[in-house]
VOGU-3710 file (C-alpha; in Angstrom, 3 decimals, decimal comma):
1> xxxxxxxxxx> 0,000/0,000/0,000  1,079/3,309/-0,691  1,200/6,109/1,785  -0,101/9,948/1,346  2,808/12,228/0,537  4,843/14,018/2,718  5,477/17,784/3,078  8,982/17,498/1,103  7,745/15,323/-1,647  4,686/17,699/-2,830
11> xxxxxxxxxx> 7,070/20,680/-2,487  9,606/18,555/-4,692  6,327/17,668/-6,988  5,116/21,463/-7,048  8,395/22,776/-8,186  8,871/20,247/-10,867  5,390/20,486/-12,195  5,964/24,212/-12,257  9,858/24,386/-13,307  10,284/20,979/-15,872
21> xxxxxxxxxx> 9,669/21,886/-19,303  6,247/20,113/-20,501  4,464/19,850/-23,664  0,418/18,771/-24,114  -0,918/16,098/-26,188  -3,988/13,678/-26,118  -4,039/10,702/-24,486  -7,434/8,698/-24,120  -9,472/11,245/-25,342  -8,334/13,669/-22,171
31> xxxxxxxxxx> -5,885/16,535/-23,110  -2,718/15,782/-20,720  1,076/17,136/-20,063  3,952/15,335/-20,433  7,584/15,379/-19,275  10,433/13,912/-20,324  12,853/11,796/-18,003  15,808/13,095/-18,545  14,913/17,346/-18,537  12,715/16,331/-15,015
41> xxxxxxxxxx> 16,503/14,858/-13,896  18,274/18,369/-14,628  15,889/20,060/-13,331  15,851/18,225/-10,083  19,573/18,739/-9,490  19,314/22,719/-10,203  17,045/22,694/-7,497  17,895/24,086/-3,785  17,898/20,510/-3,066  20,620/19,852/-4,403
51> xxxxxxxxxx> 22,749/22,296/-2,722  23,888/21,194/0,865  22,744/23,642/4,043  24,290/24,104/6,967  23,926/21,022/8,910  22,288/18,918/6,564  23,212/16,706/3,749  21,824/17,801/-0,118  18,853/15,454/-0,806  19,721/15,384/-4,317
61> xxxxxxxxxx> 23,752/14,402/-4,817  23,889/12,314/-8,246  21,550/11,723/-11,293  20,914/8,133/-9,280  19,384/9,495/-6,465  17,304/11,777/-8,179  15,872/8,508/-9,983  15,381/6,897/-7,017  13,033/9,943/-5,623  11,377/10,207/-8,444
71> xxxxxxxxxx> 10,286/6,531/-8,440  9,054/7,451/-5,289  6,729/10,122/-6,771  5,250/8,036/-9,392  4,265/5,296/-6,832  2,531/7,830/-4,856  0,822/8,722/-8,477  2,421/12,202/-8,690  2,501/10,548/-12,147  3,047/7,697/-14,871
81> xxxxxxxxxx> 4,792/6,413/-17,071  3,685/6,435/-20,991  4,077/4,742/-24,173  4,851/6,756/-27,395  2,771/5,229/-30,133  3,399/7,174/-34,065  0,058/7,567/-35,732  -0,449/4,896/-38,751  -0,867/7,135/-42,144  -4,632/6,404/-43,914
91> xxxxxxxxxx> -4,845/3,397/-46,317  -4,386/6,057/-48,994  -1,474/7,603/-48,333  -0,129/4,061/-47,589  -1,173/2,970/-51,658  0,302/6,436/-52,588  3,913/5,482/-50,958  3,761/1,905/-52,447  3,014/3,310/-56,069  5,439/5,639/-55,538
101> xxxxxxxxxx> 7,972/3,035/-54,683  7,541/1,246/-56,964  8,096/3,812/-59,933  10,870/4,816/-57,990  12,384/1,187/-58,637  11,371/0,921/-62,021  13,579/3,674/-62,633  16,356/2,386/-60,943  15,858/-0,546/-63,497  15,844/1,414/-66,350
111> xxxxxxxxxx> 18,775/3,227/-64,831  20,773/-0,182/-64,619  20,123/-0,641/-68,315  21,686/2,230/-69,319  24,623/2,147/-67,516  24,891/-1,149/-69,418  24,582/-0,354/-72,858  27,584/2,613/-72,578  29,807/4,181/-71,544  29,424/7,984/-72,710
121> xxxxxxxxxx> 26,517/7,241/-70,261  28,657/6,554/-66,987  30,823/9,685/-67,764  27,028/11,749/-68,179  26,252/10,403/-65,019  29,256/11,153/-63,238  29,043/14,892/-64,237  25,607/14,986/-62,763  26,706/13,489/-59,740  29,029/16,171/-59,330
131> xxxxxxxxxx> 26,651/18,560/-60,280  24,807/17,507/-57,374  27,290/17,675/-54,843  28,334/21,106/-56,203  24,306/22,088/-55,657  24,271/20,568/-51,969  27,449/22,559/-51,227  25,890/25,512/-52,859  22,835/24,851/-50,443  25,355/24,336/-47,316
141> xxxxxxxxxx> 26,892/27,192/-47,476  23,152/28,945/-47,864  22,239/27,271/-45,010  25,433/28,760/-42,781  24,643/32,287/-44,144  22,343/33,865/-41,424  19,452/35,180/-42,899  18,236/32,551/-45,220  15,369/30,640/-44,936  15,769/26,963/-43,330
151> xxxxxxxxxx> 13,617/24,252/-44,630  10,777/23,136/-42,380  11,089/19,778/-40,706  8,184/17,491/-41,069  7,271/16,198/-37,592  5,648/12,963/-37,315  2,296/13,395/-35,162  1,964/10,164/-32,278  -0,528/9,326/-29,485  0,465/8,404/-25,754
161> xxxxxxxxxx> -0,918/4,887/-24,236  -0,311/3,546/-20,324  2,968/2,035/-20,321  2,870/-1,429/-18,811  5,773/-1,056/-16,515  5,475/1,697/-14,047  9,045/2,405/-13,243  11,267/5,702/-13,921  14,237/5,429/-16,000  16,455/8,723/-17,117
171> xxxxxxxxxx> 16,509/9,362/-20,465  13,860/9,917/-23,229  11,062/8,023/-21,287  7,925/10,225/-21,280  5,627/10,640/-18,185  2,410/12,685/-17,685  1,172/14,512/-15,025  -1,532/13,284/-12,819  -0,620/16,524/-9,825  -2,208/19,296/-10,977
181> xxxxxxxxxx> -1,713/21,773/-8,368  -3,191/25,517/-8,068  -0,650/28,171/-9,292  -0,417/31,246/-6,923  -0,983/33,536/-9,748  -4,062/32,075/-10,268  -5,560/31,932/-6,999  -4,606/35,435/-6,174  -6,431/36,476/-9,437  -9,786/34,518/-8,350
191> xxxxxxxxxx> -9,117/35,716/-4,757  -9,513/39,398/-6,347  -12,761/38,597/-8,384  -14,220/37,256/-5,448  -13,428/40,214/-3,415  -15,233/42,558/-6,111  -18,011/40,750/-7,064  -18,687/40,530/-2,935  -18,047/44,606/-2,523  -20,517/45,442/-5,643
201> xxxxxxxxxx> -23,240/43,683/-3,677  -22,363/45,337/-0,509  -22,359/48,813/-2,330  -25,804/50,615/-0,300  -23,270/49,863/2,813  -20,483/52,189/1,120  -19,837/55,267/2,748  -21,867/58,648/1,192  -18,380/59,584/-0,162  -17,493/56,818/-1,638
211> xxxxxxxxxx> -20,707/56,165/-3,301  -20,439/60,089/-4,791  -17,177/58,977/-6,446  -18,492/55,757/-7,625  -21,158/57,537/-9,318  -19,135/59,884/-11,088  -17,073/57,469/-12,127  -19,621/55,575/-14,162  -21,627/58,534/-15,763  -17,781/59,915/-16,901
221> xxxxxxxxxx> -17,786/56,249/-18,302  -20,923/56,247/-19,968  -20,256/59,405/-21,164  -17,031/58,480/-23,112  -18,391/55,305/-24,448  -21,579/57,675/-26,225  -19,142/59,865/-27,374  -17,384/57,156/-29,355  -20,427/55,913/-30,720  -21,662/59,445/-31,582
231> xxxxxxxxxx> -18,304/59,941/-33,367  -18,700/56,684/-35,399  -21,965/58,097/-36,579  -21,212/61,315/-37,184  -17,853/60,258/-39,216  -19,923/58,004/-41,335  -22,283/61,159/-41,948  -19,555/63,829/-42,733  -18,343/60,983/-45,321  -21,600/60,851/-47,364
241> xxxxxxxxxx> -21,966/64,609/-47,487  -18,499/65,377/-48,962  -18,598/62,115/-51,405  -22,327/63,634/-52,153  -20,791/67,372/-53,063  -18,162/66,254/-55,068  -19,851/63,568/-57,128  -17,606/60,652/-55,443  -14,350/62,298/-56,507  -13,449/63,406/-52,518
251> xxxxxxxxxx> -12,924/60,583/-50,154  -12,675/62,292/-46,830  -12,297/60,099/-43,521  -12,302/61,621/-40,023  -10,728/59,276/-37,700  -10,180/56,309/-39,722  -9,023/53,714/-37,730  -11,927/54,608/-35,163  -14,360/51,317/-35,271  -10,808/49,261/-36,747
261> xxxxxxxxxx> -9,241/46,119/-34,859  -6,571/48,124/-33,185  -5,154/49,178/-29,869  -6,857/52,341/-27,709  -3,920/54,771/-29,196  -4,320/53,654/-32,323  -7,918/53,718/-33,165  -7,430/57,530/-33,220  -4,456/57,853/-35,429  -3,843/59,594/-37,851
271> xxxxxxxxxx> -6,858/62,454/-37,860  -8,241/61,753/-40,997  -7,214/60,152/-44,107  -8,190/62,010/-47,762  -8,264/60,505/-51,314  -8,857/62,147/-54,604  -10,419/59,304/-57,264  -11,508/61,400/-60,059  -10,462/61,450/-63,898  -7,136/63,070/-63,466
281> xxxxxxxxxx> -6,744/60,362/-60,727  -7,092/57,657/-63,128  -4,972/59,986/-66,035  -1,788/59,393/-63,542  -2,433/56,113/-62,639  -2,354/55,618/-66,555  0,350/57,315/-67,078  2,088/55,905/-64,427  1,505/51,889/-65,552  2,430/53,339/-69,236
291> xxxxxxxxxx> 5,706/54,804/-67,699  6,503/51,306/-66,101  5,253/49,212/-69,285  7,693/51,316/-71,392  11,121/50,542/-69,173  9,967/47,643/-69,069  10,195/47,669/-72,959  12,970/49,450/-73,226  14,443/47,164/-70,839  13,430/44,129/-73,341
301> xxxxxxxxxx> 14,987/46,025/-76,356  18,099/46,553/-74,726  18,732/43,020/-73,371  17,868/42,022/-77,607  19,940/44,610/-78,668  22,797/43,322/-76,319  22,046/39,379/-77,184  22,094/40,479/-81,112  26,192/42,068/-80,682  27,084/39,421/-78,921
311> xxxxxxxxxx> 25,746/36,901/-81,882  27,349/39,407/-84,104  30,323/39,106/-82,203  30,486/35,248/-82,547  29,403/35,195/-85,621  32,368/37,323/-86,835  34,903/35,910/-85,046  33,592/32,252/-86,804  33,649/33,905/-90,130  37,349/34,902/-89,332
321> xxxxxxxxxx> 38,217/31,435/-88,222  36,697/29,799/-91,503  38,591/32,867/-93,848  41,578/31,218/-92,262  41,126/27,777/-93,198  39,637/28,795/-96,377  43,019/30,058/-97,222  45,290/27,239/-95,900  42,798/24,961/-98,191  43,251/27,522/-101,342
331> xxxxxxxxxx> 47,066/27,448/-100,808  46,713/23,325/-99,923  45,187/22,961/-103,171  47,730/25,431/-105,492  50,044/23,037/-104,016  48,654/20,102/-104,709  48,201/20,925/-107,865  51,638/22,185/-108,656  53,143/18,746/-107,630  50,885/17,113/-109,527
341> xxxxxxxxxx> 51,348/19,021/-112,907  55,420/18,191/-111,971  54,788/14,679/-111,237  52,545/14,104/-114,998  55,908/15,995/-115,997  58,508/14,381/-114,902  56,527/11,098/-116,192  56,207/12,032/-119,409  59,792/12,840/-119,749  60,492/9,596/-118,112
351> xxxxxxxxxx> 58,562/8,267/-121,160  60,445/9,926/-123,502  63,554/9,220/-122,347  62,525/5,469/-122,773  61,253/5,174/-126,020  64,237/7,337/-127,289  67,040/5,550/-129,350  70,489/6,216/-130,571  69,612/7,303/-133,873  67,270/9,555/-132,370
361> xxxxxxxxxx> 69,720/10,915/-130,049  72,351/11,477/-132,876  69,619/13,541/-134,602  68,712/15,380/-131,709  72,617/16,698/-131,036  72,987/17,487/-134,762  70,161/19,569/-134,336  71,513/21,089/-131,566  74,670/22,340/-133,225  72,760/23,761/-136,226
371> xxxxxxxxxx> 70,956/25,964/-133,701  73,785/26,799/-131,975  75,447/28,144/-135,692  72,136/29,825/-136,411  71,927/31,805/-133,148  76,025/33,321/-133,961  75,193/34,203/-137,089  72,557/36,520/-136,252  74,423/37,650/-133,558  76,758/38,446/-135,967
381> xxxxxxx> 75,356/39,872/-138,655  73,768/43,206/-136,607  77,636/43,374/-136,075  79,029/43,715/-139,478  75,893/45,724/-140,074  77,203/48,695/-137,631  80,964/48,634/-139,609
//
């Protein structure tokens, strides 16, 4: 049998319930706070129990003996121990993860294949793998850069259950609260309430003075509350006449933010608020989305005009590249031919020489010499000519 709780033990309880970080969850249908083993532990031993006074030991000296008290709070049903149990996803989101698997594993199939049939595919691959590490270094270094947003971590939802054995352990064991104890903040606000409530009734026993203030007091009250309401109205009022006047070009508000979800300050700033919405209105607002549509033409233009050089640019320096080669080929091809025309030469003299005989020769040197006699005589005869 267990025992009611001593003096130490609910002031141990109190300050844990009030000083242990707790979260709330449902269990059972009931909305209940939870604890978890290990925080309850450091909490325990930052306590003023765990500092020695004069004369007396520290009640709390290790993390051991901390576990041991608190398995003496949970048998006197200060609390219990739970179970965490993770929520099952719906049939549909289960069929949605399968069918997703299994297209993700088809692809990994087809992905086998290919690296199969080449290997220009293996190199593709491993410059997208790189790619990818360059992108999750990229992201890294985003994430160490303070100021950039952090992607949100799904949290899996889960539902507490009794846990069969009842015993406290330190570390990520979870435990809800049974003690429920009355904060002092609390009870000294219903301890107020209760003290009003009980002097309204008694107010015909107030002293004449007191009742004189009293009653000023609410008409001053009653007073400021009409002269809101009379301001709302009249606001509203002052509104129709001017947008009557001008034909619905003058938008004149007194006290704007008046009947508005704001603070007390706030509901009366600014004064008033005035807006002009007639046709030279609407000329500026033209003229202002035509201002914006045209930079954002000229803008358009600018960025063609600067894409066109640049193709102009490459273009030009391709045309220069292919003059170049055009050349080499011109001059490849005056060669080529040269040595050609030399080689159908030198073979037809090669020919010649061959089907040449010695008669043929003899006649060719007699020749020769009768050329050689012709060519001195005419150089001598302009000679004897100038005697």
């Amino acid at each position: 049998e267990v025992g009611e709780p001593f003096k130490e033990e609910k002031a141990v309880a109190k300050y844990l319930r009030f000083n242990c970080p707790t979260k709330s969850t449902n269990m059972m249908g009931h909305r209940v706070d939870y604890f978890i083993a290990s925080k309850a532990v450091d909490c325990l031993l930052d306590s003023k129990w765990a500092k020695a006074k004069k004369g007396e030991e520290a009640l709390f000296t290790t993390r051991e003996s901390v576990v041991d008290y608190c398995n003496r709070l949970l048998k006197k049903q200060f609390f219990h121990r739970a179970l965490k149990v993770m929520k099952m996803k719906p049939d549909k989101d289960m069929k949605k993860e399968k069918e997703k698997g299994k297209a993700e594993s088809g692809k990994e199939e087809e992905k086998k294949s290919k690296k199969e049939s080449g290997k220009d595919e293996k190199t593709k691959k491993e410059k997208e793998k790189e790619k990818k590490k360059d992108g999750e270094k990229e992201e890294c270094k985003k994430d160490e850069i303070p100021g950039t947003p952090k992607k949100k971590e799904t949290k899996r939802k889960f539902k507490l259950e009794p846990h069969e054995d009842q015993v406290f352990l330190d570390g990520n064991e979870v435990y809800v609260w049974i003690y429920d104890p009355v904060h002092f903040k609390t009870f000294a606000m219903g301890l107020v309430l209760v003290i009003a409530v009980i002097a309204a009734t008694l107010f015909p026993l107030w002293p004449a003075e007191m009742r004189v203030g009293v009653y000023y007091l609410s008409v001053g009250a009653g007073c400021f509350v009409a002269s809101i309401l009379l301001l709302a109205v009249a606001r509203c009022i002052l509104f129709l006449i001017i947008w009557l006047i001008t034909g619905g070009r003058h938008h004149f508000w007194f006290l704007p933010n008046l009947t508005a979800d704001v603070g007390f300050i706030d509901s009366f700033r600014p004064l008033y608020t005035h807006e002009y919405k007639g046709p030279k209105a609407d000329l500026k607002k033209e003229e202002k989305s035509e201002s914006k549509k045209q930079q954002k033409y000229d803008s358009e233009e600018k960025s063609d005009s600067e894409k066109k050089e640049d193709d102009g640019k490459t273009e030009a320096t391709r045309n220069l590249g292919t003059d170049g080669s055009g050349g080499e080929r011109h001059s490849d091809t005056d060669s080529d031919r040269r040595e050609d025309d030399r080689s159908q030469h030198s073979s037809g003299n090669g020919n010649d020489f061959e089907m040449i005989t010695k008669e043929e020769l003899e006649q060719q040197t007699d020749e020769e010499d009768c050329e050689e006699e012709e060519e001195e005589d005419t150089e001598s005869r302009p000679s004897h000519e100038k005697s």
